[in-house]
C-alpha positions, 0 to 999 in steps of 0.5 A, spaced: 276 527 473 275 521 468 273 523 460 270 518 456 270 518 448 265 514 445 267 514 438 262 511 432 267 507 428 275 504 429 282 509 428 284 505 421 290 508 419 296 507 423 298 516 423 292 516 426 292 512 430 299 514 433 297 521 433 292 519 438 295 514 442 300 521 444 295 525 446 292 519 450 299 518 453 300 525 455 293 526 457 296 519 462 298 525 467 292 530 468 286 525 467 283 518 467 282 517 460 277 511 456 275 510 449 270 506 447 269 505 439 262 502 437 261 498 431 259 504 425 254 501 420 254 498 414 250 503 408 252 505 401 253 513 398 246 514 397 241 513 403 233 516 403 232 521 410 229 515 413 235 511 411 239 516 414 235 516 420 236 509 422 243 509 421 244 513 427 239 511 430 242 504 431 249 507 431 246 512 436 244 505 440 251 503 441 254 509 443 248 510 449 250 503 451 257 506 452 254 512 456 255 512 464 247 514 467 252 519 471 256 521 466 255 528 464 255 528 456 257 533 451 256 531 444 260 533 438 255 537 433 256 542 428 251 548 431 254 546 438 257 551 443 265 554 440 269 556 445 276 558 445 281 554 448 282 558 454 274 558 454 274 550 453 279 550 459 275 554 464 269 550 463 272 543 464 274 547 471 267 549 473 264 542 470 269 538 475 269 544 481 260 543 480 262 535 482 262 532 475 266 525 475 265 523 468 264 528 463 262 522 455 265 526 448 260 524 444 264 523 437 259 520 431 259 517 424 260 520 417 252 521 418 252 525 425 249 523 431 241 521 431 236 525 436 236 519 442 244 521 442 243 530 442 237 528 446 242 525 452 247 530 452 248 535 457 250 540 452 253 540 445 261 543 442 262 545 436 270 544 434 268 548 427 264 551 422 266 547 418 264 539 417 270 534 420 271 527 418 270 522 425 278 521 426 280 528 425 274 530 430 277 525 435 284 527 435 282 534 435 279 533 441 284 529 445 288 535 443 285 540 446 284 537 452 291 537 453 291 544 451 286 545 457 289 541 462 296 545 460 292 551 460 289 550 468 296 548 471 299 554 467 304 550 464 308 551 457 304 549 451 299 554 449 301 560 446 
C-alpha cells in the first residue's frame, strides 16, 4: 500500500526533520511512503473568521492538489475518530484488505483544515484531544504508523 502525507507547511527545524526522516526510513520496509508539503499562507497573529476561512481555503487548495482521485483520504482533525494503536493497526489492515492502494493524511496548517478539504475525506482521526502543532502531528503520525506496521507482523516495538 502506499501512504501519503500532505502536509501544509515545511519541517524547518533540523531535530525534526531527523526525526521524521527516521520513521520514514524505517517505514521503507512496510510501506511505499510519499510526502507532499504545500506552501502554508502568509497572515499575522489576528485574523477575522472570514480571514480565517480564506486562508484554509486557499491552503486547502494546495492540499487537494496533492490528493489522488483514488486516494482514500483520511484527514487529521481534533473531533476525528481516536483509536488506539492496535485499533489504528487493525483498521490500516481492513482498508488494505477492502482494496485500498492509497490511503492520503491529511495534515493542515496552524489554522486547521478548510471545509473543501474535511468535505474530500473518507473519514477524519484525531491523534489527541488536545491541539498539536503540524510538525508534532506529522511525526506523531509516521510514528504510529510504523507501530501499526510492527503491530500487524507481530514484531517487537510495541508494548
Amino acid at each position: 500500500m502506499t501512504v501519503k502525507l500532505c502536509c501544509v507547511g515545511k519541517l524547518k527545524e533540523s531535530y525534526f526533520i531527523e526525526a521524521c526522516a527516521e520513521y520514514q526510513k524505517r517505514l521503507g520496509r512496510f510501506c511505499t511512503l510519499k510526502i507532499a508539503e504545500v506552501a502554508d499562507e502568509r497572515a499575522p497573529e489576528t485574523l477575522s473568521a472570514a480571514e480565517e476561512a480564506q486562508v484554509k481555503a486557499r491552503e486547502g487548495e494546495r492540499l487537494l492538489g496533492a490528493i489522488d482521485p483514488k486516494d482514500y483520504v483520511i484527514a487529521l482533525a481534533i473531533g476525528g475518530k481516536r483509536y488506539t494503536s492496535e485499533s489504528f493497526a487493525a483498521h490500516l489492515e481492513s482498508l488494505e484488505t477492502r482494496g485500498t492502494r492509497s490511503v492520503a493524511f491529511v495534515i493542515g496548517g496552524s489554522l486547521g483544515l478548510g471545509d473543501a478539504v474535511l468535505r474530500r475525506a473518507d473519514e477524519t482521526l484525531s491523534l489527541s484531544d488536545m491541539t498539536l502543532p503540524h510538525r508534532i502531528a506529522r511525526l506523531v503520525l509516521l510514528e504510529q504508523l510504523f507501530r501499526a506496521y510492527k503491530i500487524r507482523r507481530g514484531e517487537a516495538y510495541h508494548k
